[in-house]
C-alpha positions as CSV (number, residue, x, y, z in Angstrom):
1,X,145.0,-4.2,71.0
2,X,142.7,-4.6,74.3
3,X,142.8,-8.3,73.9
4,X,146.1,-8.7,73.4
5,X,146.9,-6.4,76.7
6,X,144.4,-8.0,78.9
7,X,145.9,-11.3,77.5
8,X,149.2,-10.3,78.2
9,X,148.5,-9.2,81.9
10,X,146.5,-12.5,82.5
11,X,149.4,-14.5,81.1
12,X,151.9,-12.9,83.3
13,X,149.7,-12.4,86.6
14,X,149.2,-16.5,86.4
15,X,152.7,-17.3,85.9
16,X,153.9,-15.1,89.0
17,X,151.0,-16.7,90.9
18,X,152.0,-20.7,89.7
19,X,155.9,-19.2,90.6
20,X,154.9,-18.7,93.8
21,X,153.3,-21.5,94.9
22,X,156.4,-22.7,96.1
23,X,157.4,-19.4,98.4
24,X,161.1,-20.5,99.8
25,X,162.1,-21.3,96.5
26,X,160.8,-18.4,95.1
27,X,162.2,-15.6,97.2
28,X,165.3,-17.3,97.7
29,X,165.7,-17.0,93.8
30,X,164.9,-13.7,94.0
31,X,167.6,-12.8,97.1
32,X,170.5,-15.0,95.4
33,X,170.3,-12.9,92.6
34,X,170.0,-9.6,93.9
35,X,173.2,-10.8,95.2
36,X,174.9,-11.9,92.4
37,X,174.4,-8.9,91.0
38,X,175.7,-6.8,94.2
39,X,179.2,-8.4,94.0
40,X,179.0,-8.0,90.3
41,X,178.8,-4.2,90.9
42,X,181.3,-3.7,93.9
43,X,183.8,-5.1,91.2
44,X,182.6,-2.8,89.0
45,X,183.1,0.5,91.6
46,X,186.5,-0.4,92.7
47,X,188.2,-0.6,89.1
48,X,186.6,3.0,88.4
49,X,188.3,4.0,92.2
50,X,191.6,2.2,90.6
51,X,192.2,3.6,87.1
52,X,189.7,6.8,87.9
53,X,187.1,8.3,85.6
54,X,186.9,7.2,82.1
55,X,184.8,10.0,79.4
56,X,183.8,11.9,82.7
57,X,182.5,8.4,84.1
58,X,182.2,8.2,88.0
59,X,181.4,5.8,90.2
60,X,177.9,6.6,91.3
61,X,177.2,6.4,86.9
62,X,178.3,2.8,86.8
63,X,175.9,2.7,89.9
64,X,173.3,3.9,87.7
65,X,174.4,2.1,84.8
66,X,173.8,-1.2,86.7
67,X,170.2,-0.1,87.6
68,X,168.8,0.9,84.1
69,X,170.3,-2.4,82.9
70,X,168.9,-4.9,85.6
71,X,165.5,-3.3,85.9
72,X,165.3,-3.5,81.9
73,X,167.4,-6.8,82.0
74,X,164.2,-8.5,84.8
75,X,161.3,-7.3,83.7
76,X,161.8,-8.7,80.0
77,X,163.1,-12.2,81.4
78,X,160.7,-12.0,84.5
79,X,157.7,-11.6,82.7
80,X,158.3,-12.6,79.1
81,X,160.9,-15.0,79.8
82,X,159.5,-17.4,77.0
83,X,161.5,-15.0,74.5
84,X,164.4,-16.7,76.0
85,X,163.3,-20.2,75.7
86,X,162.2,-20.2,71.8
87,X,165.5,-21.9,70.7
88,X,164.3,-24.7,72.2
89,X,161.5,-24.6,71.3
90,X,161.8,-24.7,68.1
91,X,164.4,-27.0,67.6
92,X,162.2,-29.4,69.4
93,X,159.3,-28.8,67.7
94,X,157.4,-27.2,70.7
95,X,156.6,-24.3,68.9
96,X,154.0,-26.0,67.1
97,X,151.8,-25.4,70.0
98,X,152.4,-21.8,69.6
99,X,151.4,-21.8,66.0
100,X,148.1,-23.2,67.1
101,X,146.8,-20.3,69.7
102,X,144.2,-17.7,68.4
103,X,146.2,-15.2,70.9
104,X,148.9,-12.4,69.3
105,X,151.8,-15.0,68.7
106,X,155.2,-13.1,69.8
107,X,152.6,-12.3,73.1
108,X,151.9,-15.9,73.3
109,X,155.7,-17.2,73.3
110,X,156.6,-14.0,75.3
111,X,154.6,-14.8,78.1
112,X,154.8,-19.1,78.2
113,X,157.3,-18.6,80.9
114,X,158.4,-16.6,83.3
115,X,161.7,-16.3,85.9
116,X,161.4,-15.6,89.2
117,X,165.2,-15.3,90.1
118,X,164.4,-12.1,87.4
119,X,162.7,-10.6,89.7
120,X,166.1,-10.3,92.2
121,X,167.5,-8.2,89.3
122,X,164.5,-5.9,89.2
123,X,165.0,-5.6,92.6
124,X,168.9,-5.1,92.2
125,X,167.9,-2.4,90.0
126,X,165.6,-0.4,92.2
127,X,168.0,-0.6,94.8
128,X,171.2,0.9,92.5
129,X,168.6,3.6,91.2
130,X,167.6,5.1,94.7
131,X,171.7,5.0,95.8
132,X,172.5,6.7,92.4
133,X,169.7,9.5,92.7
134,X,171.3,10.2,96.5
135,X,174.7,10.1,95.3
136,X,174.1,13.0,92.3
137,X,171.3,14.5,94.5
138,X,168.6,14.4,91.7
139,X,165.6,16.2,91.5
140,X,162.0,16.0,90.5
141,X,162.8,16.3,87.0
142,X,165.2,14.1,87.0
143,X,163.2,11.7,89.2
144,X,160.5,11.3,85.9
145,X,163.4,10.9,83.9
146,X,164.5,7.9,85.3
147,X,160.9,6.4,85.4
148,X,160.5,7.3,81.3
149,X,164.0,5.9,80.8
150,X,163.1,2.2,82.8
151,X,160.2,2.4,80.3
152,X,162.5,3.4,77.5
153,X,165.2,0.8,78.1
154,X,162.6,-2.3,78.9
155,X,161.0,-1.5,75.6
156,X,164.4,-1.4,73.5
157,X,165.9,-4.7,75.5
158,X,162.4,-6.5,74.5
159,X,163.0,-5.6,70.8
160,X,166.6,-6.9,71.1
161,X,165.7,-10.1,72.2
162,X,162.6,-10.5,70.1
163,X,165.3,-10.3,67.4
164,X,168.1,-12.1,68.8
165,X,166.1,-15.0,69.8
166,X,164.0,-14.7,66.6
167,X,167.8,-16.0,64.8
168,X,166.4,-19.5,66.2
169,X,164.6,-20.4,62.7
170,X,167.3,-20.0,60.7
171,X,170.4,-22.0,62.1
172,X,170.2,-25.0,63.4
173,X,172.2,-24.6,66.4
174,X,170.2,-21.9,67.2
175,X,170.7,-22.6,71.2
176,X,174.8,-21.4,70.7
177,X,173.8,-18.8,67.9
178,X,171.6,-16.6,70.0
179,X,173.5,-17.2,72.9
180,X,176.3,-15.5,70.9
181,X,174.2,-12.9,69.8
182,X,173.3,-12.1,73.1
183,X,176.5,-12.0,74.8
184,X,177.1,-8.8,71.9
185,X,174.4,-7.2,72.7
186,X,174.6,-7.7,76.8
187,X,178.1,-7.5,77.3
188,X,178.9,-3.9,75.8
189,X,175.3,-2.0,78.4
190,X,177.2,-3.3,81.3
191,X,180.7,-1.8,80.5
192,X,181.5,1.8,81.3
193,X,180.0,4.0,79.3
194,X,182.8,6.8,79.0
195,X,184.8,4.0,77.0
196,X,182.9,4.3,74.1
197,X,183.3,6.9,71.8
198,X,183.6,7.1,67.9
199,X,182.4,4.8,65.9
200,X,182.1,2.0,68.9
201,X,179.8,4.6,70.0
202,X,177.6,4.7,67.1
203,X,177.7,0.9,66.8
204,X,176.5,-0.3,70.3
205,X,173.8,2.8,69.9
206,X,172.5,2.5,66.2
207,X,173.6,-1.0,64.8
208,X,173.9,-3.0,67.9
209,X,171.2,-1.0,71.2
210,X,173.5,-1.9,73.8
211,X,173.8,1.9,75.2
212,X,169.9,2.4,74.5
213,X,169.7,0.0,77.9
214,X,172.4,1.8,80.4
215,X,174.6,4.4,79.1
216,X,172.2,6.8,77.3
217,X,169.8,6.4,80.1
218,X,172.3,7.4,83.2
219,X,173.6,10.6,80.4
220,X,170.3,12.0,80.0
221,X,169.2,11.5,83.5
222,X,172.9,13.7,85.1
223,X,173.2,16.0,82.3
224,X,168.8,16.1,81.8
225,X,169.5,16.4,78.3
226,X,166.2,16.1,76.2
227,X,167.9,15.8,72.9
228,X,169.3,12.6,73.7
229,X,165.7,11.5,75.6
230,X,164.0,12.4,72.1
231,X,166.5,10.0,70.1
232,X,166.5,7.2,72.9
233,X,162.7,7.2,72.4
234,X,162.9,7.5,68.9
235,X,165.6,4.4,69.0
236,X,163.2,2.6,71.1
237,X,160.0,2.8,68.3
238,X,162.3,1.9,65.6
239,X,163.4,-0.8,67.0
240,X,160.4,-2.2,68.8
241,X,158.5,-2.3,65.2
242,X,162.0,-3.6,63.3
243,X,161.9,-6.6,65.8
244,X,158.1,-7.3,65.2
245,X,158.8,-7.6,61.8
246,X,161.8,-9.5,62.2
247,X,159.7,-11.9,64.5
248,X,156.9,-12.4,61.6
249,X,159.5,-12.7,59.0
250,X,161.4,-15.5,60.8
251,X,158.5,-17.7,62.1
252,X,158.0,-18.4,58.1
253,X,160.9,-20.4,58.2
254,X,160.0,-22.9,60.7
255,X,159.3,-26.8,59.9
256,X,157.7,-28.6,62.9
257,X,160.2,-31.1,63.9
258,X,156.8,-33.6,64.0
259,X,157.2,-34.2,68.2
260,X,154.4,-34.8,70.0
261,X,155.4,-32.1,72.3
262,X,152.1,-31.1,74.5
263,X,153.9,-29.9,77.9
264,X,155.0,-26.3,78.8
């Protein structure tokens, strides 16, 4: 386990240093999408001003909402962006390279890559976070709330990807499949939480984690309700050691495609 972690922040600590070789292109990926995301939110705010509050949603939540979900969304793609790459990789035949490294192997393809324009959404995050905890006046409870919840939230969006992405050995398509799969995931932890209630509630928080990522978090954190910390946190295991198995399962289906692929 020691190995593996000091692996892990080797692996990412030379991948934002080879990023950033090239400064200008780096920090402008970083401030382009910090402000992608800002329009993305304003659009956001003034539909909740237009139709009003939807399940006792305000405003400042969907402020919130947006911050659990970028800072969760950028450090998984920032620093394990390789997750994201593994279609390709295997239908290339790249992932042979993988299969040969002594290292952990989900650590390995996890950290291959990484995206600095991510780091403009972690950014985005912090930002929304700091705006949402002035807007409900939070206090020091609530301030360690959100910092177990970004912990929380990165952990069950690495899960969801491990298992999305791990779809890519078993269609051959697997570029459009998991892009699919991650559109269901994604689309519902950006949406306003108040809409979902019933069943689509229990889908997007049991079958499908989208709520694990956004909703849940912004809940617990204005009503500090520890029942609902105890099952996101519970959620989070489950589905952390469901997608390491899924990952292990998956990889036995793989044929090298036989390329002489030796690049990154």
């Amino acid at each position: 386990m020691n190995k593996d972690l000091r692996f892990t922040l080797y692996a990412i600590k030379k991948n934002i240093q080879n990023s950033a070789e090239l400064r200008g292109s780096f920090l402008m990926n970083i401030i382009g999408m910090a402000i992608n995301n800002s329009a993305f939110i304003l659009l956001w705010i003034f539909f909740v001003k237009s139709v009003g509050e939807i399940g006792g949603w305000t405003a400042a939540d969907i402020v919130g909402l947006q911050g659990f979900s970028a800072i969760s969304f950028g450090v998984v793609f920032s620093a394990f962006a390789g997750i994201r790459k593994l279609p390709d990789a295997v239908t290339s035949g790249a992932f042979d390279r993988f299969m040969l490294s002594p290292k952990n192997l989900l650590l390995r393809v996890s950290t291959s890559s990484f995206n600095p324009s991510a780091i403009g959404d972690i950014v985005f995050g912090i930002i929304c976070l700091i705006v949402y905890g002035f807007m409900i006046h939070i206090g020091w409870l609530q301030s360690m709330l959100i910092v177990a919840l970004i912990f929380i939230a990165s952990i069950v969006f690495f899960a969801a990807a491990v298992t999305i992405f791990s779809m890519s050995f078993y269609f051959m398509d697997a570029y459009s499949v998991t892009s699919g799969f991650f559109d269901m995931f994604m689309t519902p932890a950006l949406f306003d939480g108040g809409a979902f209630q019933g069943i689509m509630r229990f889908i997007f928080t049991f079958l499908i984690p989208s709520l694990l990522i956004g909703a849940l978090p912004v809940e617990i954190t204005k009503d500090i309700s520890i029942s609902k910390l105890v099952l996101v946190g519970v959620l989070a295991i489950l589905w952390f050691l469901l997608s390491i198995k899924i990952f292990n399962k998956a990889i036995k289906k793989y044929e090298s495609s036989n390329f002489m692929t030796f690049g990154n």
